[in-house]
C-alpha positions, 0 to 999 in steps of 0.5 A, a space after each residue: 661675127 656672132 652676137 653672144 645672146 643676152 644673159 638669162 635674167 636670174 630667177 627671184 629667190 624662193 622665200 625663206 624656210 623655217 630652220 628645221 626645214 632642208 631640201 633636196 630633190 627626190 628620187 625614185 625610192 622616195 615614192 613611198 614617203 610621197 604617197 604617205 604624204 599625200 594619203 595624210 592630206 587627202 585624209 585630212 582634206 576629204 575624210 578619204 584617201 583616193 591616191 595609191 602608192 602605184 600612182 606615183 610610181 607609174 607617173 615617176 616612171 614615165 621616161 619623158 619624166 625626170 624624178 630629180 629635176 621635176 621634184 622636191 621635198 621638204 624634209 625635217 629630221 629626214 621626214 618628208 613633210 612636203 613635196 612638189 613636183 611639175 610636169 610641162 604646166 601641170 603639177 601637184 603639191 602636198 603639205 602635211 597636215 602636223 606642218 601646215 602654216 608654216 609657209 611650206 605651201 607657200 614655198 613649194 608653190 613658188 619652187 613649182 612657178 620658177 621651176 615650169 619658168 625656167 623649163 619655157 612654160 607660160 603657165 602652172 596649174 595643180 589640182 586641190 579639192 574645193 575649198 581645202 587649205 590648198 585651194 585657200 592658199 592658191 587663191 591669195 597667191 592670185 591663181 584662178 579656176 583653169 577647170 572643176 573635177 569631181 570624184 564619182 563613185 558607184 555604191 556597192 549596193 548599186 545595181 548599174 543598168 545593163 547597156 546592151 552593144 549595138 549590133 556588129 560590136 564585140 567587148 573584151 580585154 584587149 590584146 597586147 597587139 592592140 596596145 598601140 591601138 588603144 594609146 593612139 584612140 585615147 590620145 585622139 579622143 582626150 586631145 579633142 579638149 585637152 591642151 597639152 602635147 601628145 603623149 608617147 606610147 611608152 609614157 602611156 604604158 608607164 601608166 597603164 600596162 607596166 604600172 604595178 599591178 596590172 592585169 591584162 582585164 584592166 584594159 577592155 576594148 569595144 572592136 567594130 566588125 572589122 575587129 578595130 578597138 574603137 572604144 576602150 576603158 582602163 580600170 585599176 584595182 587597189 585594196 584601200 589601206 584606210 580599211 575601206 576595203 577593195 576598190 576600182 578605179 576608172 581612170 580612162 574611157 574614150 570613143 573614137 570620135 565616128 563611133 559615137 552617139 551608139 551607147 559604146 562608152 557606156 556599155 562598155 563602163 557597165 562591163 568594166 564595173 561588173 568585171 571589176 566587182 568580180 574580181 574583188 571591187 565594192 565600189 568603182 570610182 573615176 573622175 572626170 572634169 568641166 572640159 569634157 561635158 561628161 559628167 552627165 554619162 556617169 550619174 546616168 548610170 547611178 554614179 554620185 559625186 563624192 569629192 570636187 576638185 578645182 584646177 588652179 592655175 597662174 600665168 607666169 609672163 
């Protein structure tokens, strides 16, 4: 005879919310709202906005994500004013600015600790900028510095030092035969300090070769003699709709771990900067963080920090 299981304890009651507030989780068609949302804090928390409308839908797009079950939104009189969303112990949050200190933030982040629980997760971390309100709030509710991210921009009027390749290397766009390639070289190269699972090819084209917009320049690869992607880069290019014009964003750069120590990344981060500035791109920005002891390749070649962001997580035994 078989023992039924013990019932799962029940998951504490999420505090209360002011009574204009509803909830419901979102959907796909509410990228929109979300990335206004985010654009309203970030401006209000940085004097900038660095996220894009494409962010978000590439990440909602990624089929190991479920948009309904991994989100909600906090709405009054059907404006969305605040939002969550987890994705295994990563997540991210936002709260307008017009409806801080009304216990959203509180809220949201006691939805984000019961919903990575009940998914089996030990911990939840989610990035805010040093010293914002969120940064504030996530410290009194007992969360600690899991690691420190900065925001590195180029100025347009920076002229980036030529990085010759070393002999027997060649740099170009890479082949859409090659996609494969570059996904496993950046997946071998981030998992070396990033404790996560291994991402699928199909949530890295999500966010690479089908994110909207994406143009066959955007992904460029170093190849060895033999013609082997050894290195490669992933820039997007979005116009700024705070008037600052068009912008590059680096979002991945990695070497294949035997190929190191030759100047690939940064000869091939110098041709990604140039491409891009022909293409329409005045300044060229990427972050990177604590983890991975780059932050030094970057400023080397007349990048500067403009933002530092903290990854703040809590334990949720």
């Amino acid at each position: 005879m078989t023992t039924a299981p013990p019932p799962m304890p029940a998951l504490p009651a999420l505090p209360a919310l002011p009574p204009d507030v509803t909830v419901r989780p979102l959907v796909v068609t509410d990228a929109r709202a979300v990335y206004e949302l985010m654009a309203a804090q970030e401006l209000a928390d940085l004097g900038v906005v660095e996220i894009e409308e494409a962010d978000i839908v590439g990440d909602w797009q990624r089929p190991s994500f479920d948009v309904s079950a991994g989100t909600t939104g906090l709405f009054v009189d059907d404006r969305l004013v605040a939002y969550a969303e987890v994705a295994a112990d990563r997540g991210d949050a936002a709260v307008h600015p017009d409806h801080r200190g009304r216990g959203l933030g509180t809220w949201l982040a006691a939805w984000m600790r019961e919903r990575a629980r009940s998914c089996g997760t030990a911990i939840i971390g989610m990035p805010v900028p040093e010293g914002s309100p969120g940064d504030h709030l996530l410290t009194a509710l007992g969360y600690h510095v899991r690691w420190t991210s900065w925001v590195l921009k180029l100025d347009p009027t920076s002229s980036v030092p030529q990085r010759p390749l070393p002999p027997g290397y060649s740099l170009g766009e890479a082949r859409t035969d090659e996609y494969p390639q570059v996904h496993g070289l950046v997946e071998d190269a981030f998992l070396e300090w990033s404790d996560r699972e291994r991402e699928s090819f199909d949530d890295f084209a999500a966010v690479t070769t089908r994110r909207p917009g994406f143009e066959p320049w955007h992904l460029r690869v170093v190849r060895d003699a033999d013609g082997v992607p050894v290195a490669c880069a992933h820039v997007t290019l979005f116009d700024a709709e705070d008037g600052r014009g068009c912008e590059a964003y680096l979002s991945r750069l990695a070497t294949r771990a035997d190929h190191r120590g030759r100047g690939l990344a940064q000869a091939l981060m110098v041709d990604t900067f140039a491409t891009a500035r022909v293409h329409g791109a005045g300044t060229t920005g990427l972050s990177t963080d604590s983890r991975t002891g780059a932050l030094g390749l970057y400023e080397r070649v007349g990048m500067q920090v403009t933002s530092t962001w903290v990854n703040r997580a809590i334990h949720l035994t």
